[in-house]
C-alpha positions in Angstrom: 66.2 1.7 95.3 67.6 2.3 92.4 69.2 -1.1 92.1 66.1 -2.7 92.8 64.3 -0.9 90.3 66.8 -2.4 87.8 66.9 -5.7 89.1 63.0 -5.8 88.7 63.0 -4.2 85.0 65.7 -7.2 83.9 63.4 -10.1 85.8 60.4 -8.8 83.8 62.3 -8.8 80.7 63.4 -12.0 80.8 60.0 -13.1 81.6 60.9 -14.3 85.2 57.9 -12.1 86.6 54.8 -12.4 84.5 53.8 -14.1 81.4 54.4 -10.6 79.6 56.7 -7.7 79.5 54.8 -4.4 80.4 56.4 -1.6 80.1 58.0 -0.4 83.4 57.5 3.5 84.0 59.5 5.6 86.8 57.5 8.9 88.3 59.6 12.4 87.5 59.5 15.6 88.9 57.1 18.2 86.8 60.1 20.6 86.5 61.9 18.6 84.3 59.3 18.3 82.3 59.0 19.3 78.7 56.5 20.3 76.3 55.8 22.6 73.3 54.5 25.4 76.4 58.0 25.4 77.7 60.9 23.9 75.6 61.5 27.7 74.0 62.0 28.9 77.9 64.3 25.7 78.7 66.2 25.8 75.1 69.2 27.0 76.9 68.7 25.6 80.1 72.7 23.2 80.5 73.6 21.5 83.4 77.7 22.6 82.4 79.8 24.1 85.3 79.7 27.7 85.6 83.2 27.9 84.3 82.3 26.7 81.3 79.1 29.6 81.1 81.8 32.5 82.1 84.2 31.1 79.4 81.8 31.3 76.7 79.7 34.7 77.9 81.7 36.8 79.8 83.0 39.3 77.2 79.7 39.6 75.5 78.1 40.3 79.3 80.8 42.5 80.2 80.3 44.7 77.2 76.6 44.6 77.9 77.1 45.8 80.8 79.6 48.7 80.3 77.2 49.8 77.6 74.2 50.3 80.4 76.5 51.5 82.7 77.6 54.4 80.8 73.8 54.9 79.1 71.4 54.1 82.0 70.8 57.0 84.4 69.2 54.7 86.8 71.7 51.7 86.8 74.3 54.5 87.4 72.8 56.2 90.2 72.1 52.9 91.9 75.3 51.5 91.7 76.6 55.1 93.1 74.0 54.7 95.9 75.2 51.1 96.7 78.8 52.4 96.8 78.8 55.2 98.5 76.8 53.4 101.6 79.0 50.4 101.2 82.9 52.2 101.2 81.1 55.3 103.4 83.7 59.0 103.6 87.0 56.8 104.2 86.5 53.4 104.2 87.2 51.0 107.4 89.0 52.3 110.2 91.7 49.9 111.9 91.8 48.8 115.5 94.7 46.6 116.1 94.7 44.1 119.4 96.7 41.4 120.6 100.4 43.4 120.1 102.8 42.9 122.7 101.7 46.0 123.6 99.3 49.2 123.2 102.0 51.5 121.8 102.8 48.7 119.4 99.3 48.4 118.4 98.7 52.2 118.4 102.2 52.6 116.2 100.2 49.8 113.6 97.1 51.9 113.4 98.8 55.2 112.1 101.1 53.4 110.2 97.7 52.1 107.8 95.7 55.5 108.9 98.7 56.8 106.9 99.1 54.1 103.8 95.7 54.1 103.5 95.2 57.6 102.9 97.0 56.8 99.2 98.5 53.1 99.1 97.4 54.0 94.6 100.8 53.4 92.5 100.3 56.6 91.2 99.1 58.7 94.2 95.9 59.3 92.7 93.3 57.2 94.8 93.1 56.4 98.3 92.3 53.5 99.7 88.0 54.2 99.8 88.8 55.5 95.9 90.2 51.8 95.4 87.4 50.1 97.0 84.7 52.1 95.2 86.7 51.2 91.8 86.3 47.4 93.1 82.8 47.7 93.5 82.5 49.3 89.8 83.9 46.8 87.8 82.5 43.9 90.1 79.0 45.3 88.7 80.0 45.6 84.9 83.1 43.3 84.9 82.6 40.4 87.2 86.1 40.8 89.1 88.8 43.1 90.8 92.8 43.0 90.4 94.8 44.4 92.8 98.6 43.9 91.9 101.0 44.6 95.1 103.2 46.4 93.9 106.5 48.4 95.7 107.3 52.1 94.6 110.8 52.5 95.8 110.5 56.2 94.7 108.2 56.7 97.9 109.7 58.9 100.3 108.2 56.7 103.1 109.2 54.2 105.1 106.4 52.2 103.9 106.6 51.8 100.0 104.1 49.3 99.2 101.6 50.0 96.7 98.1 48.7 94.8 98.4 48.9 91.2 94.4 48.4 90.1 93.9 46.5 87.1 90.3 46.2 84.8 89.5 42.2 84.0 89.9 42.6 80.8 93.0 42.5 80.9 92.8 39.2 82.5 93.4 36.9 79.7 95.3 33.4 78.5 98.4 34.1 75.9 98.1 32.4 72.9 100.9 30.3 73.5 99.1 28.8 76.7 95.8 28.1 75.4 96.6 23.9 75.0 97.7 24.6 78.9 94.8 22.0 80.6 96.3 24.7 84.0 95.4 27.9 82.5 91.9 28.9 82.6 91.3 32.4 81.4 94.5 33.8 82.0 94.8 32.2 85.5 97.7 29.8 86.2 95.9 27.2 88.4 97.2 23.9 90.5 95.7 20.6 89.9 93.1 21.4 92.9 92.5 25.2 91.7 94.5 27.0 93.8 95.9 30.1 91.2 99.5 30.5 90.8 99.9 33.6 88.7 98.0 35.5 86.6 98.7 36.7 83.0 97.9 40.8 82.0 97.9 41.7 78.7 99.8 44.9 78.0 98.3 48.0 76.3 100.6 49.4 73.5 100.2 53.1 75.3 99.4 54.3 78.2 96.9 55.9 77.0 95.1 53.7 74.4 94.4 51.0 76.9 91.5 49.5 74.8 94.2 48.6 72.5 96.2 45.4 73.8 99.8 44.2 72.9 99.9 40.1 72.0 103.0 40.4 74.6 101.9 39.4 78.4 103.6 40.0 81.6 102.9 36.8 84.5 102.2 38.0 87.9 102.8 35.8 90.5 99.4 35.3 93.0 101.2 36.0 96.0 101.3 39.7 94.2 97.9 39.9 93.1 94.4 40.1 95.3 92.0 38.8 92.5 88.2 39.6 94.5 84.6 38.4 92.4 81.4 37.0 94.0 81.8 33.0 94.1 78.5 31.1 93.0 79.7 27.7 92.7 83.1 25.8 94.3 85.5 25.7 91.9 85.0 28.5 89.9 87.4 30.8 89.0 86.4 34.3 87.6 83.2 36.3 88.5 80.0 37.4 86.9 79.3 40.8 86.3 76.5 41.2 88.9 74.8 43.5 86.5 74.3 40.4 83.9 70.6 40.0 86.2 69.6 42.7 85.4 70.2 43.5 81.6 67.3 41.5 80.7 65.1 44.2 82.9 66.8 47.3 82.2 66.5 46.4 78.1 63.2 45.6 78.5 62.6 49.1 79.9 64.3 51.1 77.7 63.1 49.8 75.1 59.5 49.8 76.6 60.2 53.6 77.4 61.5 54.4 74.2 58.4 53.2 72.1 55.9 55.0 74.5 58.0 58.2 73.8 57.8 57.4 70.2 54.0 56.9 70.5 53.4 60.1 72.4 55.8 62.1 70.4 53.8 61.0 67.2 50.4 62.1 68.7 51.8 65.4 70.1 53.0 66.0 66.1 49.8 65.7 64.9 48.6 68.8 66.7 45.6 69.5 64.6 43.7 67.7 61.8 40.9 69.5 60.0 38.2 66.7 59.2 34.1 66.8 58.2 31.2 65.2 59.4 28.9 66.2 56.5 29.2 63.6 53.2 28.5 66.1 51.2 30.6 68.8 51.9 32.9 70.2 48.8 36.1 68.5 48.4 38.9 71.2 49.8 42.4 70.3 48.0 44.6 71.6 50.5 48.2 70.6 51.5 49.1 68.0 53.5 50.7 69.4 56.0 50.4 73.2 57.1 52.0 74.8 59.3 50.0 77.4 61.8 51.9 80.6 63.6 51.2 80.6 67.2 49.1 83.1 68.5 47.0 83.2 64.7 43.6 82.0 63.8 42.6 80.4 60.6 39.5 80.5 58.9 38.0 76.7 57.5 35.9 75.8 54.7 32.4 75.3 55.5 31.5 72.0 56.7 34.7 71.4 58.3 36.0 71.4 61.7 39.2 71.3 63.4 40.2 67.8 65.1 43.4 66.8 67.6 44.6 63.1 68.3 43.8 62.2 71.7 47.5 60.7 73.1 47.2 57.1 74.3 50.4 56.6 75.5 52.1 56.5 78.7 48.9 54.8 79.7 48.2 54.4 83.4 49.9 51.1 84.0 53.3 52.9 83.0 54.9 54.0 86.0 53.9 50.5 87.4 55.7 48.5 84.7 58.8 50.6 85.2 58.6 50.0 89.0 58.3 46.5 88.5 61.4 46.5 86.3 63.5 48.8 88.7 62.6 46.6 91.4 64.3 43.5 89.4 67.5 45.3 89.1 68.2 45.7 92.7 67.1 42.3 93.8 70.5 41.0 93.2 71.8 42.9 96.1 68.8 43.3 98.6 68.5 47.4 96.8 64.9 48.2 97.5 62.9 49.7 94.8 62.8 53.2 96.5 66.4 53.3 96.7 66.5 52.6 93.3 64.3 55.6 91.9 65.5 57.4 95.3 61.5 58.0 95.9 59.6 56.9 99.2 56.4 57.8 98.3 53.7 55.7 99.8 55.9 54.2 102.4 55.0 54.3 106.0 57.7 54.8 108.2 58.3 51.6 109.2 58.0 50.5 105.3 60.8 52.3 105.0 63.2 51.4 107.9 62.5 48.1 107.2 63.9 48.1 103.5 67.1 49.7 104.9 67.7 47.6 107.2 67.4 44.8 104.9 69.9 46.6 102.6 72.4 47.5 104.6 72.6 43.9 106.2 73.2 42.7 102.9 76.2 45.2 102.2 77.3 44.5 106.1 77.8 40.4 105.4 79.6 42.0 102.2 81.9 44.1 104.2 82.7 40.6 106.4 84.2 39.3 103.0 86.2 42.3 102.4 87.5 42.2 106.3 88.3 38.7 105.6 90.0 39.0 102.3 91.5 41.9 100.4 92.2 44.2 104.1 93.4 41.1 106.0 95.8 40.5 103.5 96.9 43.7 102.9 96.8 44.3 106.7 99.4 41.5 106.8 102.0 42.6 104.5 102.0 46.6 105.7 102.9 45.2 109.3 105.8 42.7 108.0 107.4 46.1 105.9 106.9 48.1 108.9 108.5 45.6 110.8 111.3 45.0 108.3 111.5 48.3 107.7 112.3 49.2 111.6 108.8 51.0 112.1 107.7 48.2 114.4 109.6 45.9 116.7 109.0 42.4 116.0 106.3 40.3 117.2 107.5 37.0 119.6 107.2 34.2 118.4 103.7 32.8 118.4 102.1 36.0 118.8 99.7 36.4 116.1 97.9 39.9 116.0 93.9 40.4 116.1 92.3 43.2 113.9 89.0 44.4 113.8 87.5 46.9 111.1 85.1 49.7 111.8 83.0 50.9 109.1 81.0 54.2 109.1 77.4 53.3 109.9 74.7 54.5 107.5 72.8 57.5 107.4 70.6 57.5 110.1 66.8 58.6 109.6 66.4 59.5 113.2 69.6 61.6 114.2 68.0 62.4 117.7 67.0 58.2 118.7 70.3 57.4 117.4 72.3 59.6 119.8 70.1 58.4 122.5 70.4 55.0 121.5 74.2 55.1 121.5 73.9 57.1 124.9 72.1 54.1 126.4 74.7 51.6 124.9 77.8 53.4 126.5 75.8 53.2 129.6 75.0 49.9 129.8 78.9 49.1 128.7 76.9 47.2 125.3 79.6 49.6 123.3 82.3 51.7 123.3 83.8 55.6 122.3 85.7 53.6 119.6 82.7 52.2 118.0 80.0 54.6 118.1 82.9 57.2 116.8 83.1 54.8 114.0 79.7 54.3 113.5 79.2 58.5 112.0 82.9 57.7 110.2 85.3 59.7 113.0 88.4 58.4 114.6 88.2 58.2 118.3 91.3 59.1 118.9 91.2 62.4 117.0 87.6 63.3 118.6 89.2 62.8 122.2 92.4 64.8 121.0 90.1 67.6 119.6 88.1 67.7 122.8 91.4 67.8 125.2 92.7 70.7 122.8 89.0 72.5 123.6 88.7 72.1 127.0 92.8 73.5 127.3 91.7 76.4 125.3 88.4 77.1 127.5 90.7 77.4 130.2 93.5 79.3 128.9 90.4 81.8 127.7 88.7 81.8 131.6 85.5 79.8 130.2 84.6 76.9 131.9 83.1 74.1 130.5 78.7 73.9 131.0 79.8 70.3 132.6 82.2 71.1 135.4 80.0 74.4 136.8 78.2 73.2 139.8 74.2 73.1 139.4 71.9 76.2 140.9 70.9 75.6 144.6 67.3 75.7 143.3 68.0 73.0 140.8 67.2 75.4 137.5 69.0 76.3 135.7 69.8 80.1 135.3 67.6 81.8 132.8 66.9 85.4 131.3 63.7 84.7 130.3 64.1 83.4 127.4 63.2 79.9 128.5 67.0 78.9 127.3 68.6 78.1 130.3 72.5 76.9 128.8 72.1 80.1 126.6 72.1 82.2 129.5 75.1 80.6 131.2 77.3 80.8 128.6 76.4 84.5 127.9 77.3 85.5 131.3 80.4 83.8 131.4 82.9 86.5 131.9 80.8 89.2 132.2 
């Protein structure tokens, strides 16, 4: 079409189609239209990769964002509540299939129950501590670095570790910056595919805002480098605050300038004024203070006055919801869970923003199955196996793990349980997973209960569930319309 248009525009300009040359126009699309309404809002509007964007904005975002992090109360407390529901108590729990056999699979399992407890360099954070870090500096940074690191201190078999690195340190040495295959402190192939990384090193250990002009390479096979991806090809990430700066600055601001305005009304707390023209003239001070608890006596003529505060006006509360609301958008956070208020939401209002919430950070959790815990997954069984922990697999045999994360908070406790009652029955789920869903280990509920039950029996009580049932089919009672109360305070007696 195209071609033809061209074709027709050269035949009418040199006259081959009509005895004159009108002037050919092509229909557009009204959004790329531009006028003196709109050309402020589009000024900045570039059709540029987004590496270019990140390469030119990211430090200025990334201190943006650190500086509402550590100043906005509501920011904070949503990022805490997205965290927190994302990385649950403990984080995923492991079950490992496809070994050449269960005791294999089982040996796998506590050998990462165990790493995971505190796979940090410096035995500080655990393995939910590191994820909740990731999460942090996702929001305010754009990325995560996890170097892979081995501690042969460790007094386990096992001596992998995660060294966690902040972006910033993420940068491109001076001598490298002519390098066309370094891009922002990445080492990159011709196709994109990252081949080390470079880490500036702080001067001390602790003044690690101050970095050294002396890097240190890390190869990517030793790095896990996680950020949101928004376009192929790009190779750092956004601080997934950056959407909502523009929001949270317009309501601090806003809220700021009405607490100046009321402030400045509440100081004027009485003014002495007179409606009569030709009252005396009173030279008084301008400003008086008056005891509490006193009363002063005026001239005649005048009477006392007070400035009637304007400000926060009624629309207030509505403006700041509206702003909330544009902060969580980015990651499905409803605006109750934002100002942790459900006022005026029915019931199924309610539900229905969580579930739309917590499908978002579920598809989020598929990324981190995929990535960072596969990986890692990987090189804790080929130490174990190296390392004499594990027999090796055959050859071929690849193994299958799935990750369990703890389920969210549940609303209704009681049609939960029955729910998950009705799924065992129907053989729709299993121990494993509904154990997982309230964030226990299977295994350690059914050892617990064995240990129980041994004790009841070394101790001469039965369990309620082995007794045989009345002949009458009621249960026994004392009257106190409790029948399981009244077995188990007769048992023995």
């Amino acid at each position: 079409m195209i071609n033809q248009l061209l074709t027709v525009a050269a035949m009418v300009s040199e006259g081959i189609l009509g005895g004159s040359r009108p002037s050919l126009s092509v229909g557009g699309l009204d959004a790329a239209r531009t006028n003196r309404l709109n050309e402020a809002h589009w000024a900045d509007a570039k059709d540029v990769p987004i590496n270019a964007t990140i390469s030119s904005d990211l430090a200025k975002v990334r201190a943006r964002c650190n500086h509402e992090f550590m100043n906005n109360a509501v920011l904070k407390g949503m990022l805490k509540t997205y965290r927190d529901d994302f990385v649950g108590p403990d984080g995923p729990k492991l079950t490992v299939r496809g070994g050449p056999n269960s005791k294999w699979n089982e040996t796998l399992e506590q050998i990462w129950r165990e790493w995971w407890a505190k796979p940090d360099l410096n035995g500080v954070h655990s393995g939910a501590d590191l994820l909740g870090l990731a999460i942090n500096t996702t929001a305010t940074a754009g990325d995560y670095l996890w170097q892979i690191v081995t501690d042969r201190d460790a007094r386990t078999p096992i001596k992998t570790r995660i060294l966690s690195h902040h972006p910033r340190r993420l940068a491109t040495p001076f001598d490298r910056i002519s390098d066309e295959n370094v891009f922002m402190g990445i080492r990159l192939t011709p196709t994109g595919r990252p081949l080390g990384y470079y880490l500036q090193k702080a001067e001390k250990p602790n003044q690690l805002t101050n970095f050294s002009t002396q890097f240190q390479f890390v190869p990517a096979k030793d790095m896990i480098h996680g950020f949101e991806v928004l376009e192929p090809g790009q190779f750092r990430g956004l601080p997934w605050f950056h959407w909502a700066l523009p929001s949270t600055a317009d309501a601090r601001d806003f809220e700021q300038q009405v607490m100046d305005a009321a402030r400045s009304a509440a100081s004027l707390s009485v003014y002495f004024f007179t409606r009569n023209a030709e009252a005396e003239f009173q030279q008084v001070e301008e400003i008086t203070d008056i005891e509490r608890g006193t009363q002063s006596f005026l001239p005649p003529g005048y009477e006392p006055g007070q400035v009637n505060p304007q400000q926060p006006s009624n629309t207030f509360s509505e403006f700041m919801d509206h702003q909330a609301r544009k902060m969580g958008r980015p990651k499905c956070i409803p605006l109750s869970t934002v100002n942790l208020d459900h006022r005026g939401l029915s019931w199924s209002s309610a539900r229905l923003e969580r579930d739309v919430f917590h499908q978002g950070i579920r598809v989020e959790r598929g990324g981190q199955n995929r990535g960072s815990l596969s990986r890692l997954l990987n090189i804790i069984a080929t130490e174990s196996i190296l390392a004499g922990e594990l027999e090796p697999l055959p050859l071929g045999m690849r193994i299958l793990e799935r990750w369990t994360w703890s389920e969210f908070a549940s609303v209704n406790p009681r049609e939960d349980a029955t729910a998950g009652k009705t799924r065992k029955e129907a053989g729709q789920t299993t121990l494993e997973r509904e154990c997982a869903r309230q964030g226990l280990d299977w295994m350690e509920v059914l050892e617990q209960l064995a240990r129980e039950k041994e004790k009841m029996e070394e101790l001469g009580l039965v369990p309620s569930e082995s007794k045989p049932p009345p002949k009458n089919g009621k249960p026994s009672s004392n009257g106190n319309g409790n029948g399981r109360m009244s077995e188990l305070a007769g048992v023995g007696t």
